[in-house]
N, C-alpha and C positions, 0 to 999 in steps of 0.2 A: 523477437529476433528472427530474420527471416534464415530459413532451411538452407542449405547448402549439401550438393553432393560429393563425394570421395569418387565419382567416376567422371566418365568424360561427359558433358553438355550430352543432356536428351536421353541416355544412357540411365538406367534405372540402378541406382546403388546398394547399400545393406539395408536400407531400409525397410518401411512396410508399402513404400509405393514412389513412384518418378521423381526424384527430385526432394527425396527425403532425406535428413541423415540417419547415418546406421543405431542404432538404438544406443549402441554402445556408447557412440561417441555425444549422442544429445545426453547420455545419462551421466558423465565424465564434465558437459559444459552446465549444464545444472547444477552438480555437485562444484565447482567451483566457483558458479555465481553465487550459490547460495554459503559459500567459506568466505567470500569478500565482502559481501553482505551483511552477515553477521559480524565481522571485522571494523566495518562502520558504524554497523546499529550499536555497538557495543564500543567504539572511540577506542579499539584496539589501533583501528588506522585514525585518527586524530581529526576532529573539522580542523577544515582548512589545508590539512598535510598535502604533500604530495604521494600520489600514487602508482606506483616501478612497478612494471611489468615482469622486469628481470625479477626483482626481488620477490616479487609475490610468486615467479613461477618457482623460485629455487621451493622458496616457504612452502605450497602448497607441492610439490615434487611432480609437476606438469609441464607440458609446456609452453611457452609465451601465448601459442593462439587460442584454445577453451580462455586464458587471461582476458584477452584483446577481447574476445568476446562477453564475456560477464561484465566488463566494463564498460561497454557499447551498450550493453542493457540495465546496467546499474547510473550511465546518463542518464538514459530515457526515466527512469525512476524517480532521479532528480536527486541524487547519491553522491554524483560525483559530478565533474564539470573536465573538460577538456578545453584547452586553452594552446593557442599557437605556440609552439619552438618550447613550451614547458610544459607539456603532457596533461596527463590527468592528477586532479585534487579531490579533495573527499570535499565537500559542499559543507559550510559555516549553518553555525545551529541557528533556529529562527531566535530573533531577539524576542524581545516582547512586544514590541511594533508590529513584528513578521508576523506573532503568534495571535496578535488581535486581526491582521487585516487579515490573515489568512480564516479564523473564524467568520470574519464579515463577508467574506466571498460565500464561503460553504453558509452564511445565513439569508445568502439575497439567492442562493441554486436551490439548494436542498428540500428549503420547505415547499416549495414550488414542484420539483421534482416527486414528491411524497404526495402532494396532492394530483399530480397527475397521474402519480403512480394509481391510485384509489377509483381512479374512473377509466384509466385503461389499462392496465395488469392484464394480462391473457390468464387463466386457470393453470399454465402450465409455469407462468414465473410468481403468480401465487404460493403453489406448491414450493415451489424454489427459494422464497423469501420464507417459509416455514422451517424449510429443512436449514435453510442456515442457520436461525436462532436455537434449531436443534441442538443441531450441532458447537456453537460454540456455549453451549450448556457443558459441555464434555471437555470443554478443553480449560488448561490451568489461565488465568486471567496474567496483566500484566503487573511483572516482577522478575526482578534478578536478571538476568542475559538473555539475550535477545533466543538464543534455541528453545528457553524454557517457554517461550510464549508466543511464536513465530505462528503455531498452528492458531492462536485467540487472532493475532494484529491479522493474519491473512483473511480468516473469515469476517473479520471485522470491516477490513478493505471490502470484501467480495458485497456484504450487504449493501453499502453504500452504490457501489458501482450496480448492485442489481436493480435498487429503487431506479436511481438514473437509468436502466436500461428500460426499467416497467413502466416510464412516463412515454415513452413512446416519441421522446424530441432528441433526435441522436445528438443535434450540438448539445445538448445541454450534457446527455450524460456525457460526451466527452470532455466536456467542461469539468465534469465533476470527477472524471478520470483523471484528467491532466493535473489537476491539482495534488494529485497523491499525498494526501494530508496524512493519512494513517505514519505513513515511513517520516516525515518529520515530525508528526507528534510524537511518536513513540520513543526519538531519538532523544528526545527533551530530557528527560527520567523518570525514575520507577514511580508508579501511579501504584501503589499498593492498594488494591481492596475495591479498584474500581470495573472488575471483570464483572461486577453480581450488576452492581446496577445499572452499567452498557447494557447485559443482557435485558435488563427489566425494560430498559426506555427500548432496547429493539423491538420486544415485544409489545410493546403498545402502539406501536408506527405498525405494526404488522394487523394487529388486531384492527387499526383503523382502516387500513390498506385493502382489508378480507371485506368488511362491512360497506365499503367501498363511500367514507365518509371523508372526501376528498378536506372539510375542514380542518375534522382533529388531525387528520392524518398529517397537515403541516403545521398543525401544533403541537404533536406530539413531536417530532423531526425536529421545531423549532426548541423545545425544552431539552432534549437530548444532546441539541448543538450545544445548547449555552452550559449544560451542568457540567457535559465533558469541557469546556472552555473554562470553568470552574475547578474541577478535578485537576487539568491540566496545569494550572496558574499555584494550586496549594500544591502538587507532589511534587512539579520541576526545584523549587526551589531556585539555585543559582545556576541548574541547569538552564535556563533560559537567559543569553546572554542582553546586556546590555540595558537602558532605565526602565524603566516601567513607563508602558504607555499610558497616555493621557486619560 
């Protein structure tokens, strides 16, 4: 979301420099992108529903604009959809159609992406892709509402987009951004018990990534797409709407 000032054009505001917003008020539009957020991960606001400005600002006791803006960036997420003369909607779950081609995309980038990671990583997003699987060692895996597990689905986003960033082919990782597959897999259902073996398969894409064996490294990527595609297909249940793909 780009910055915006509370002073006049050129004029330096509360911020920490030109052209910033004041702390106060980016830590006020955070907090409410991430209350709408959770409202969708969680189908408090309904796929497909419509989505009131008004009402969401009475609900969260703010006003219409931090709103207008969380929703600007819960589009871009691919959250919600804005549509002429009828506002915004909360975005329809993937069917099982959505839920295979979207795996088939993340399977013709990813493992590609993991191997190029393997031969040009820099030492310092090396480091980077270590401390993520660190770190989502610490955090609780996905289950129940979308707060209890926000800190797993974020690092779990971050790895992905890191490898893309570590092959060193900016379309691609932005291909592998724009897809933002994490925020519609996770919307699907609770995948109980699949936090241990994410972690397991990240850490083998990392171990091949360090050794710089651009092979495994898109097979190990390639297994992790398909078992989470696996995981995904047994915990949705009839969370995933519509026939089963061919």
């Amino acid at each position: 979301m780009s910055p915006h000032s509370s002073s006049a054009a050129g004029v330096p505001g509360d911020g920490d420099g030109p052209g910033e917003p004041p702390p106060v008020r980016q830590a006020l539009s955070d907090s409410v992108y991430e209350s709408i957020k959770a409202m969708v991960m969680d189908h408090e606001i309904a796929p497909g529903a419509r989505v009131g400005i008004d009402a969401l600002s009475r609900a969260l006791g703010v006003s219409p604009t931090p709103v207008r803006e969380a929703l600007a960036r819960l589009e871009s997420d691919g959250l919600v959809v804005k549509r002429a003369l009828s506002g915004y909607r909360a975005t329809e779950l993937l069917t099982r159609q959505g839920l295979a081609e979207l795996f088939e995309m993340r399977l013709l980038l990813e493992p590609r992406a993991a191997a190029l990671a393997a031969a040009n990583a820099t030492e310092e997003q090396l480091d980077g892709l270590e401390r993520i699987v660190e770190d989502m060692q610490d955090q609780p895996g996905p289950r129940g509402r979308y707060a209890s597990y926000r800190g797993f689905a974020a690092l779990d986003q971050r790895f992905h987009e890191a490898i893309g960033q570590a092959a060193h082919r900016p379309l691609l990782a932005d291909a592998v951004q724009r897809l933002h597959a994490h925020l519609h897999i996770f919307r699907l259902g609770d995948v109980t018990g699949a936090g241990g073996p994410t972690v397991a398969e990240h850490e083998r894409i990392v171990r091949a990534v360090l050794r710089r064996n651009a092979e495994r490294a898109a097979e190990a990527m390639t297994e992790h797409l398909t078992r989470s595609m696996e995981r995904q297909i047994q915990g949705s249940g009839d969370g995933v709407a519509g026939p089963a793909a061919p």
